[in-house]
N, C-alpha and C positions, 0 to 999 in steps of 0.2 A: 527486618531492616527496612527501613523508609527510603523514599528516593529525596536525598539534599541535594544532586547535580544532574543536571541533563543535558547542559553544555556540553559541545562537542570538543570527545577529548582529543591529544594528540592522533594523529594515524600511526601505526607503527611503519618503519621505515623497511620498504618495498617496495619493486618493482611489477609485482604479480598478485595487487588488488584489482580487486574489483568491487567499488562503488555502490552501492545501490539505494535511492530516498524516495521513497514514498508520502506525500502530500497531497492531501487535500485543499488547495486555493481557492473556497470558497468564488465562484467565479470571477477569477481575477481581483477581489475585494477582500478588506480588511472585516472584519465581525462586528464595524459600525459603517459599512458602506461605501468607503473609500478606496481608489483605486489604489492597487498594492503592486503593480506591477514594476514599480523601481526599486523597492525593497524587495520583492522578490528574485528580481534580475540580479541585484547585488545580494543576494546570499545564494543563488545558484551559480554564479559567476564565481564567488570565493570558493565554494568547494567544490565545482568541478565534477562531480559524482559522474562517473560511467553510466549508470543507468537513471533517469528519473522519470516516475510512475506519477500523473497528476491525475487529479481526479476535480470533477466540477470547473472541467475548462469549456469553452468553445472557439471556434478558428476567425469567424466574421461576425459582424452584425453590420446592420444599415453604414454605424459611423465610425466603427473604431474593428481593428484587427489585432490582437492581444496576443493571443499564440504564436500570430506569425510575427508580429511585433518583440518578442518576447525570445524568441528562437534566432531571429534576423543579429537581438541586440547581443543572446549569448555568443555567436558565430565570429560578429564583427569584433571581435577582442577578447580572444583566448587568455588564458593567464600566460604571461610571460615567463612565471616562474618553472613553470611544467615542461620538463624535458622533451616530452612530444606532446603536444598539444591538438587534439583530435574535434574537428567540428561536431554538432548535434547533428545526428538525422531522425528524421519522423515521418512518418507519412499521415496522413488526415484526411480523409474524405467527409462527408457530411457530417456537423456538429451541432450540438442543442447546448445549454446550458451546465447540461447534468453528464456532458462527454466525460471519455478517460483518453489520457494521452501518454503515451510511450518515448520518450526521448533516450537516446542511442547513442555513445560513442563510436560503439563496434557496427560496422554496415551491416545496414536490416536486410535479411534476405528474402522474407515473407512476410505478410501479414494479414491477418483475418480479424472481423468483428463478428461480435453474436447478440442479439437484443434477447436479454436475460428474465425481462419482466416487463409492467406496463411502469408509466413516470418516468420513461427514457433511461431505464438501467443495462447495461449492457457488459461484457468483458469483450478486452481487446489483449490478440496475442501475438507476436513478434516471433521470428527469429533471426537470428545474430552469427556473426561470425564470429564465436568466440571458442578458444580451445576446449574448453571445459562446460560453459551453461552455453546448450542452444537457444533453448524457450523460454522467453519472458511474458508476464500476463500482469493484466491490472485489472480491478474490477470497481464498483460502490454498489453496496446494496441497501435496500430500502431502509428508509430514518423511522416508520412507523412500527414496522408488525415485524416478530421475530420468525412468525412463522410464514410470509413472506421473505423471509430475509432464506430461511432454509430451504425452500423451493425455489429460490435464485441459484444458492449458491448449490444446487444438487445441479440445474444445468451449466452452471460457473463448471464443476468439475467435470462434466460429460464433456463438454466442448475441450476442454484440455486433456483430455485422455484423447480426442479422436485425435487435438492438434499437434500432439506431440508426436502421434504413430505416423502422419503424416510425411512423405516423403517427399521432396523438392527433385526437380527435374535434373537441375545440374548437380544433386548431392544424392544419385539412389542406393549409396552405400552408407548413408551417415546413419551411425546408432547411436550418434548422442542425445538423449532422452532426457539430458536434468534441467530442472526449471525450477525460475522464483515465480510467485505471486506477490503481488504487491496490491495494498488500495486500504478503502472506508470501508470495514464488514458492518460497522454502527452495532456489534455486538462484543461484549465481556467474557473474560476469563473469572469464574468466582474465585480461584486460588490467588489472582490480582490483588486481591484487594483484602484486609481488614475485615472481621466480623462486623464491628464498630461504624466500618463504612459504607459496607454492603447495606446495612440495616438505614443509615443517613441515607442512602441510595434510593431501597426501596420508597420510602417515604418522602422523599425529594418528587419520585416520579408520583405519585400518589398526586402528591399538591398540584404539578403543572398537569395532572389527567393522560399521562400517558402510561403506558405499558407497565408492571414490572422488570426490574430487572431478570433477561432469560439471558442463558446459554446452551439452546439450541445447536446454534451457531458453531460455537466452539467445539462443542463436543463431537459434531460431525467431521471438523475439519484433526479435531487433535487427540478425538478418542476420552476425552475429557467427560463424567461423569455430567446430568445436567442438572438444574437447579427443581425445586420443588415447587416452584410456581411454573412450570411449565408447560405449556397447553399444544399438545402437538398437533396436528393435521391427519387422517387418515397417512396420505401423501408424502405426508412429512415422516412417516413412520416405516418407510419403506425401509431395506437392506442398507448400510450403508455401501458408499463406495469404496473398493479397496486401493485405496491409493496413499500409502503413509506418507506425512508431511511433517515438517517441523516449524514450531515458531521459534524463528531465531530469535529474536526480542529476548524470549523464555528460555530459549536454553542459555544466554551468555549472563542474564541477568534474574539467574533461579534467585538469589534471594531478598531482591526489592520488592517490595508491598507496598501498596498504596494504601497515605491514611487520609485521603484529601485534602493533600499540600499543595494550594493554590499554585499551576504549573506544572505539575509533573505529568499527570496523564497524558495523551495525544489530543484529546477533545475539551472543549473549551466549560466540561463539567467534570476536570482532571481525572475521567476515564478513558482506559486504552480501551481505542477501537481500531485503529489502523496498523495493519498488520503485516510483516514482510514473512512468506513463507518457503523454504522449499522441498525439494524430497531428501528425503532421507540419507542420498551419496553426494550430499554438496554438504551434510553436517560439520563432517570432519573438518575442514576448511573452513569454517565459522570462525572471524577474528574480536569483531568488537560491533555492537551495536545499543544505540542510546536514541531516545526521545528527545529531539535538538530544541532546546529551551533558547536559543541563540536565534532561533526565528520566529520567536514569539510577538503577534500584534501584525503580522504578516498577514495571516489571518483568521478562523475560527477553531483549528489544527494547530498541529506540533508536525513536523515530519519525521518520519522515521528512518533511520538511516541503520544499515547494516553494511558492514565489511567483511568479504572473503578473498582469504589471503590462500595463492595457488603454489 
């Protein structure tokens, strides 16, 4: 089955969603340079999503303040329509280009970062006052090498295994353990995609000199089988972690394939690389999640949107 839509559909009618969109905003710009930050205001302002995971933001430079710009404009004009209408919170300490940001409905009770690799990659992780998911996380991991991208994300999940055991002062009874990830893995599922396109794939990267198509990646995170052109690292061939996770994306939408229909991927070479994850007792609760084609030209991304209905 191909994907023909990736507009966002209706929400189903509840009071006990929860939101989640992950985006990559190429730093605050459109995929020919221009700033996007009023199209992007106006499609985070429309939907409203409880949680939104950005990735390739930053907070200042010399002459312009974007994030804070951008958080000040979602604040100052809640949707009217929204029964309770909840400001953003974030917090942001030092930012480079290639930051990740965490924006919050639910009051952030903690928050930590972790520099994951060299080119300023790093995960940032949150927690929330929410009934049900404590820990939220974002990450982006490297655009070149997959086997950098797999020694990122082995400390990607260390640092969320210690962050999640982590106890809060004013909470030393709280065992709630369940978490999303969200962000840019900049790596593929082979089951995604088409023999037909896989094949256009590899030979696409052939031509511009990069990589193979790997999935290292995935397989670590989803137990997924990896591909035959895969060149692992000593390192990279350690134990995995045991941590089962699920890609919502993939369990709501088991039978779409990608045949390289101009649009449908999350990356602007119609392959899914950005990914909303979580463990395995938030599955249940999985309602609807799509590839939002509705904010295309915003910029070199799709965002991904998933809903869990409690």
């Amino acid at each position: 089955m191909s994907l023909d839509q990736t507009s966002s559909p209706p929400p189903p009618e509840s009071n006990n969603l929860l939101s989640c969109c992950s985006f990559n905003v190429h730093h605050f710009s459109t995929a020919y340079g221009r700033s996007n930050l009023t199209e992007l205001y106006k499609y985070l302002h429309k939907n409203n999503f409880d949680i939104v995971c950005l990735n390739e933001v930053y907070e200042d430079s010399e002459y312009s303040h974007p994030l804070r710009d951008l958080v000040y404009a979602l604040n100052s004009s809640l949707p009217e329509e929204v029964e309770v209408a909840r400001p953003y919170q974030y917090r942001s300490g030092p930012t480079n280009y290639e930051s990740n940001i965490i924006l919050s409905k639910y009051p952030i009770l903690f928050q930590e970062k972790k520099d994951v690799g060299r080119g300023e990659r790093s995960v940032l992780g949150i927690k929330i006052d929410h009934p049900l998911v404590r820990n939220v996380f974002v990450t982006h991991l490297d655009h070149v090498s997959e086997n950098k991208r797999v020694l990122q994300l082995k400390r990607v999940l260390s640092f969320m295994k210690h962050f999640i055991d982590r106890k809060l002062v004013d909470y030393p009874n709280d065992e709630n353990k369940n978490f999303i990830l969200l962000g840019d893995f900049n790596s593929m599922r082979m089951d995604d995609y088409t023999d037909k396109f896989w094949d256009y794939l590899i030979k696409q990267r052939i031509q511009y000199g990069w990589e193979a198509p790997d999935t290292q990646v995935t397989s670590l995170l989803f137990n997924e089988p990896t591909t035959p052109e895969s060149h692992s690292t000593e390192e990279a061939d350690e134990p995995k972690l045991k941590m089962p996770l699920v890609d919502c994306w993939k369990v709501l939408n088991p039978d779409i394939i990608f045949e390289g229909e101009k649009g449908t991927g999350s990356s602007r070479l119609d392959t899914r690389i950005d990914y909303v994850i979580s463990n395995t007792e938030l599955q249940p609760y999985l309602k609807q999640s799509w590839i939002d084609s509705d904010a295309s030209g915003i910029s070199d991304h799709l965002p991904v949107v998933v809903l869990f209905e409690f």
